[in-house]
BAMIPA-459625 format. One record per residue (C-alpha): y, z, x; residue number from 1. Coordinates in steps of 0.001 Angstrom, whole numbers, plus 500000, padded with zeros to 6 digits. Last residue first. Layout:
<site><Y>Y</Y><Z>Z</Z><X>X</X><resi>NUM</resi></site>
...
END
This chain:
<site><Y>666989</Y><Z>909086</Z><X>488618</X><resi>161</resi></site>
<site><Y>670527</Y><Z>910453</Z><X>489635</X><resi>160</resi></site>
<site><Y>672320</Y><Z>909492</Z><X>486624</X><resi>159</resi></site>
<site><Y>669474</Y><Z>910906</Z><X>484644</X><resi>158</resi></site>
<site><Y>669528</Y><Z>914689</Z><X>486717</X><resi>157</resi></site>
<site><Y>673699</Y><Z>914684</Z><X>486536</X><resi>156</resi></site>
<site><Y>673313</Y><Z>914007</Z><X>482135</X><resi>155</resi></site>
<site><Y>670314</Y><Z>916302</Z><X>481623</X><resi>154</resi></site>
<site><Y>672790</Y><Z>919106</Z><X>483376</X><resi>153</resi></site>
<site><Y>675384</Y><Z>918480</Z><X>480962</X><resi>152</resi></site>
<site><Y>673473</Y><Z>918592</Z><X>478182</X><resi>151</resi></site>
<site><Y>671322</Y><Z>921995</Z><X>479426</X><resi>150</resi></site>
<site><Y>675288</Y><Z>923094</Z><X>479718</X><resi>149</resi></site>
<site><Y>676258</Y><Z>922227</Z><X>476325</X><resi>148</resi></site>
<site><Y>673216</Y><Z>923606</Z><X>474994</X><resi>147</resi></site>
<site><Y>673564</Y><Z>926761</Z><X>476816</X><resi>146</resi></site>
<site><Y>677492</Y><Z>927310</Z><X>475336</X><resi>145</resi></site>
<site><Y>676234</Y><Z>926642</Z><X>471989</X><resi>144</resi></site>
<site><Y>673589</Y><Z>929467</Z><X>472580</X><resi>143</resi></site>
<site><Y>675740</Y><Z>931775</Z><X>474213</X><resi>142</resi></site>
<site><Y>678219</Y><Z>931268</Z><X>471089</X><resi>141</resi></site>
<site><Y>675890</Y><Z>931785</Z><X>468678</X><resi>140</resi></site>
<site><Y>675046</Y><Z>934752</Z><X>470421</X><resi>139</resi></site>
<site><Y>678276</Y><Z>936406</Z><X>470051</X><resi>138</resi></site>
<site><Y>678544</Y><Z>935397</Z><X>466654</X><resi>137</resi></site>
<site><Y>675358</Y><Z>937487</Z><X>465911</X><resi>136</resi></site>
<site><Y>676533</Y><Z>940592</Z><X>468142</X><resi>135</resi></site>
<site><Y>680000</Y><Z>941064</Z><X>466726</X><resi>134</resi></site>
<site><Y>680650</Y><Z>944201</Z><X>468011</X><resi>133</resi></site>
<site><Y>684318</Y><Z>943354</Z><X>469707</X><resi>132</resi></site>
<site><Y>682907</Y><Z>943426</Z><X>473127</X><resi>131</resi></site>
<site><Y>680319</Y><Z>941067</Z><X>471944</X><resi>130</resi></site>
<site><Y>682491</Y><Z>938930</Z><X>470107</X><resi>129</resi></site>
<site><Y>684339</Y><Z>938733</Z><X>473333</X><resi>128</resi></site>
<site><Y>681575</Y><Z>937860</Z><X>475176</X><resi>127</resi></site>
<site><Y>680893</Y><Z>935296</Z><X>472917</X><resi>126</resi></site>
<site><Y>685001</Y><Z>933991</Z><X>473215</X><resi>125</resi></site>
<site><Y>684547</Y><Z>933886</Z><X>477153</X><resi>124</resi></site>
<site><Y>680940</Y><Z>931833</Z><X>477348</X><resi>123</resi></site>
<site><Y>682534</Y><Z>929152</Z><X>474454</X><resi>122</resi></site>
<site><Y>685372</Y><Z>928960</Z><X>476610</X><resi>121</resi></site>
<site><Y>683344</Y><Z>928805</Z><X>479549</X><resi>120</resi></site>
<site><Y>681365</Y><Z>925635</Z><X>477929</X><resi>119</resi></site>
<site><Y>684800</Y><Z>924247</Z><X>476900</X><resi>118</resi></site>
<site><Y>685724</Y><Z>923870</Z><X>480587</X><resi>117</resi></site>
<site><Y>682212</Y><Z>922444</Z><X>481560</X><resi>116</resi></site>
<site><Y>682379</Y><Z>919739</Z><X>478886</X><resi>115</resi></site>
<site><Y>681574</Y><Z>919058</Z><X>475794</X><resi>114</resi></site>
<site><Y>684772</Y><Z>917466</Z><X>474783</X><resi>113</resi></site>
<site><Y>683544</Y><Z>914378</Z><X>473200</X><resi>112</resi></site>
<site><Y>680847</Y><Z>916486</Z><X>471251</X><resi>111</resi></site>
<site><Y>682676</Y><Z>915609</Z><X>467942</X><resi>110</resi></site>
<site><Y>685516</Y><Z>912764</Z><X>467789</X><resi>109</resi></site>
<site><Y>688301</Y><Z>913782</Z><X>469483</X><resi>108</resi></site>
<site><Y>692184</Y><Z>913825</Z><X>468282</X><resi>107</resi></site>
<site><Y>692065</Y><Z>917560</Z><X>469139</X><resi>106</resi></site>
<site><Y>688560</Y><Z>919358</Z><X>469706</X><resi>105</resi></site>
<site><Y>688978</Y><Z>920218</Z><X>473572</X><resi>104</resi></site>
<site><Y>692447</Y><Z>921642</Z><X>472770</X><resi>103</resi></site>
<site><Y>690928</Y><Z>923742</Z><X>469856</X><resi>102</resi></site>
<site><Y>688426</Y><Z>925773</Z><X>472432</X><resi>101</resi></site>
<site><Y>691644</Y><Z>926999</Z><X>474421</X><resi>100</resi></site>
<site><Y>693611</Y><Z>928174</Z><X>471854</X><resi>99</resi></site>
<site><Y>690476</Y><Z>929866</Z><X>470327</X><resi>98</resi></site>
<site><Y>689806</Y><Z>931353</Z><X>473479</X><resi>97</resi></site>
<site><Y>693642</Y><Z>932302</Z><X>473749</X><resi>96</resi></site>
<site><Y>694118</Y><Z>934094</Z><X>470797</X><resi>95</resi></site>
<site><Y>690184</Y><Z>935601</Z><X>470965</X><resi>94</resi></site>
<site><Y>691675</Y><Z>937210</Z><X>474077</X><resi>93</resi></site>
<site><Y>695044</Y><Z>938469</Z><X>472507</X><resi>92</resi></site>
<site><Y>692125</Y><Z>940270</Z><X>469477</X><resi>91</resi></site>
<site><Y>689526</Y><Z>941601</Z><X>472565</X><resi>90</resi></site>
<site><Y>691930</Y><Z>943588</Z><X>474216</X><resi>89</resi></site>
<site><Y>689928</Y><Z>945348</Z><X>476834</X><resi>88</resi></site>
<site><Y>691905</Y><Z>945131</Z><X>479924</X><resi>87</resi></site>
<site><Y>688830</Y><Z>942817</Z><X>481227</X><resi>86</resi></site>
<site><Y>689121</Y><Z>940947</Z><X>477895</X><resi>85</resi></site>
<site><Y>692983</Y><Z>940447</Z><X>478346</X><resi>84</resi></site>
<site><Y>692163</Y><Z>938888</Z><X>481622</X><resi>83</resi></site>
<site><Y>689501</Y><Z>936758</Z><X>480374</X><resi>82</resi></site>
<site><Y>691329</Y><Z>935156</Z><X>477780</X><resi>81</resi></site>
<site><Y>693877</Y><Z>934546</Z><X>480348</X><resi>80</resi></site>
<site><Y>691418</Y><Z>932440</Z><X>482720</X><resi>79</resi></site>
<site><Y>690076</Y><Z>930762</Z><X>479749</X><resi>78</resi></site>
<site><Y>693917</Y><Z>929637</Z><X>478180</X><resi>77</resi></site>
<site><Y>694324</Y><Z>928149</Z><X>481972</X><resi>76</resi></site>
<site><Y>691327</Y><Z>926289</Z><X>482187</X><resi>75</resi></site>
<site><Y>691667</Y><Z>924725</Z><X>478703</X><resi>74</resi></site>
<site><Y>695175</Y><Z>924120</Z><X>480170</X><resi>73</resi></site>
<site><Y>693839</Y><Z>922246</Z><X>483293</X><resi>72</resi></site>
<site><Y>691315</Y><Z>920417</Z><X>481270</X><resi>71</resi></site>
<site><Y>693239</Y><Z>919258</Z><X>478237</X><resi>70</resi></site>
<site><Y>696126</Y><Z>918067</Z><X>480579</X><resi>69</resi></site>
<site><Y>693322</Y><Z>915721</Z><X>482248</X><resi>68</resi></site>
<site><Y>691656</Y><Z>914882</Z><X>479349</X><resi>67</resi></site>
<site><Y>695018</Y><Z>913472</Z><X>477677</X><resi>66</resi></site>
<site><Y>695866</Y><Z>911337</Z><X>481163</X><resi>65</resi></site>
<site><Y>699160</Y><Z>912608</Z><X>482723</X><resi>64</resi></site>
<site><Y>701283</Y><Z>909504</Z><X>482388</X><resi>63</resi></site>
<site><Y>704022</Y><Z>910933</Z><X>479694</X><resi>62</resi></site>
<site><Y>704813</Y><Z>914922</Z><X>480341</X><resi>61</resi></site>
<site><Y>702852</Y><Z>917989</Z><X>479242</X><resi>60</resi></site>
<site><Y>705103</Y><Z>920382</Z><X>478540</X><resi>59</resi></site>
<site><Y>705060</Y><Z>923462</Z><X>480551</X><resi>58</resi></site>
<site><Y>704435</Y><Z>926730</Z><X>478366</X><resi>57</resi></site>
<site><Y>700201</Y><Z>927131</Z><X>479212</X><resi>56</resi></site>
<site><Y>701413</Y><Z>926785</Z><X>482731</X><resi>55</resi></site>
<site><Y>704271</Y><Z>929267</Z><X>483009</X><resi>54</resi></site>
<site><Y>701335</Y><Z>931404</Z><X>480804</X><resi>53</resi></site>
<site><Y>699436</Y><Z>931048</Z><X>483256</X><resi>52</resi></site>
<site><Y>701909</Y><Z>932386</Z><X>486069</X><resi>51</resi></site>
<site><Y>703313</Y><Z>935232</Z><X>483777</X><resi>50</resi></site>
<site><Y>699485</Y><Z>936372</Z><X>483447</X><resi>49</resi></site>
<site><Y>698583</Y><Z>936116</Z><X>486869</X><resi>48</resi></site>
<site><Y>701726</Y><Z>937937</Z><X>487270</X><resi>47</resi></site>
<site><Y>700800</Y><Z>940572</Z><X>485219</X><resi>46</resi></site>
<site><Y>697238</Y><Z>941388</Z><X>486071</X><resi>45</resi></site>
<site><Y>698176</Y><Z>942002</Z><X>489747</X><resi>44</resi></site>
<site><Y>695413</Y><Z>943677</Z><X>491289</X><resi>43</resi></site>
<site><Y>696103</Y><Z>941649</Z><X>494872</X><resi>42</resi></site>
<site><Y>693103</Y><Z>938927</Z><X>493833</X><resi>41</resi></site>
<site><Y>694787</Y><Z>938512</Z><X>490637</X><resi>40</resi></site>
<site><Y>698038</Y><Z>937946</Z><X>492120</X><resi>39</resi></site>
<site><Y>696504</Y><Z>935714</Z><X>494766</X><resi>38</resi></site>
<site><Y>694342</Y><Z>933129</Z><X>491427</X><resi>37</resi></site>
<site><Y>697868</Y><Z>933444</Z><X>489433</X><resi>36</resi></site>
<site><Y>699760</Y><Z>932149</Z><X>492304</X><resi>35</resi></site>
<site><Y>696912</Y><Z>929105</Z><X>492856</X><resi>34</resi></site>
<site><Y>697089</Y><Z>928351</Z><X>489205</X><resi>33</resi></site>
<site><Y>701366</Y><Z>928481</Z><X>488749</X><resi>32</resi></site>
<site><Y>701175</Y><Z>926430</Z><X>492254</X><resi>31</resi></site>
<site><Y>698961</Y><Z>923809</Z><X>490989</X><resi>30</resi></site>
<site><Y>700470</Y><Z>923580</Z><X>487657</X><resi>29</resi></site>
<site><Y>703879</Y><Z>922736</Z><X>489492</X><resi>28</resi></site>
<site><Y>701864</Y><Z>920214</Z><X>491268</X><resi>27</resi></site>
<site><Y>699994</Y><Z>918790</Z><X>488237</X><resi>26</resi></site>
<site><Y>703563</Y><Z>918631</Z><X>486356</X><resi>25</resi></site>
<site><Y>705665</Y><Z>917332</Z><X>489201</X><resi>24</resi></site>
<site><Y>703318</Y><Z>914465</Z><X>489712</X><resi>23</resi></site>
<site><Y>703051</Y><Z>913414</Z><X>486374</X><resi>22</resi></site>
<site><Y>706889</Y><Z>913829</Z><X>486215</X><resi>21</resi></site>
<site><Y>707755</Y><Z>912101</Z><X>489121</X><resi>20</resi></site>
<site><Y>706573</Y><Z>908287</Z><X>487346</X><resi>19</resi></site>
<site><Y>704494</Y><Z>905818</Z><X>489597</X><resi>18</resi></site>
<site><Y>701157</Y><Z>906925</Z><X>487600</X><resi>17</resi></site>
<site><Y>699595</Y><Z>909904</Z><X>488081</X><resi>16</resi></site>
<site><Y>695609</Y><Z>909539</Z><X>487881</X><resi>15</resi></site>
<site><Y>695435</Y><Z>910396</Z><X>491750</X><resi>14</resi></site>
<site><Y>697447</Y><Z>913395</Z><X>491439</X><resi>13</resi></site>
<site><Y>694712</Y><Z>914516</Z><X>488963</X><resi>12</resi></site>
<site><Y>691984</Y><Z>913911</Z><X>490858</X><resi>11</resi></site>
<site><Y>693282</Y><Z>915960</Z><X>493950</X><resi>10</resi></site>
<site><Y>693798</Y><Z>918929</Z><X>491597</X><resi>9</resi></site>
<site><Y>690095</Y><Z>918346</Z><X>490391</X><resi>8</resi></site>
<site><Y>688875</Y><Z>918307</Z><X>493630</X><resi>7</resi></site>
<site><Y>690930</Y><Z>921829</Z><X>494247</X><resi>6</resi></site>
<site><Y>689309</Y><Z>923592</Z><X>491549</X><resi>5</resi></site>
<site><Y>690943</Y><Z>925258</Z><X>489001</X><resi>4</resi></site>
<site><Y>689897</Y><Z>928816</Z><X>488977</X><resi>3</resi></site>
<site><Y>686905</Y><Z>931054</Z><X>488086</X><resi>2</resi></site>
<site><Y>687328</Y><Z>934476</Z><X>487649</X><resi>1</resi></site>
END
């Protein structure tokens, strides 16, 4: 599974302001992502659950920028999603797909939230329709998912051109 990446950590410190809470929510995230990244790496379904959903739980103070809450807990509800799709309940993984997917689409005008995190979520909830027999939603969602990523990818090649 993939996890939040340490650059993106690092990015969000830097967009705290002088305020402690900023700080102590990204680092307090940090810890709740990097415990639930060892206990699923000992077998630990659980914890990596009880750590995520620590995260998923923690209000999101003043000072931490919108897309950078939206990110980590987008993150977070994809990671869980996942989890319960691995143990083979599809209905709490749709939960937290859908959770996940309707953070990137709050107070945003359409497409603004096309991002890499929403493109797993889009990944996670089609292979959940396909787990669950829903074959034509399913790939819907791997073509959505595609587009966002072709998008994404036109985006790096023309800034580099």
């Amino acid at each position: 599974m993939k996890t939040l990446s340490p650059l993106l950590l690092l990015l969000l410190l830097a967009s705290g302001c002088d305020d402690g809470a900023p700080r102590a929510w990204v680092s307090a995230s940090r810890a709740d992502s990097a415990a639930a990244t060892e206990a699923l790496t000992q077998g630990d379904d659980e914890a990596a659950l009880r750590r995520l959903g620590a995260l998923l739980a923690r209000p999101v103070p003043d000072g931490v920028a919108e897309r950078d809450a939206r990110v980590v807990r987008q993150d977070a509800c994809d990671r869980v999603a996942r989890i319960h799709l691995a143990r083979g309940d599809t209905e709490r993984a749709m939960r937290f797909a859908t959770q996940g997917l309707e953070l990137g689409q709050a107070g945003l005008e359409l497409g603004e939230a096309d991002d890499v995190f929403t493109a797993n979520l889009i990944i996670t909830r089609g292979r959940i329709h396909e787990a669950a027999g829903r074959d034509r939603e399913a790939a819907d969602d791997y073509a959505r998912a595609i587009a966002i990523q072709e998008a994404l990818l036109e985006a790096a090649l023309g800034s580099e051109r």
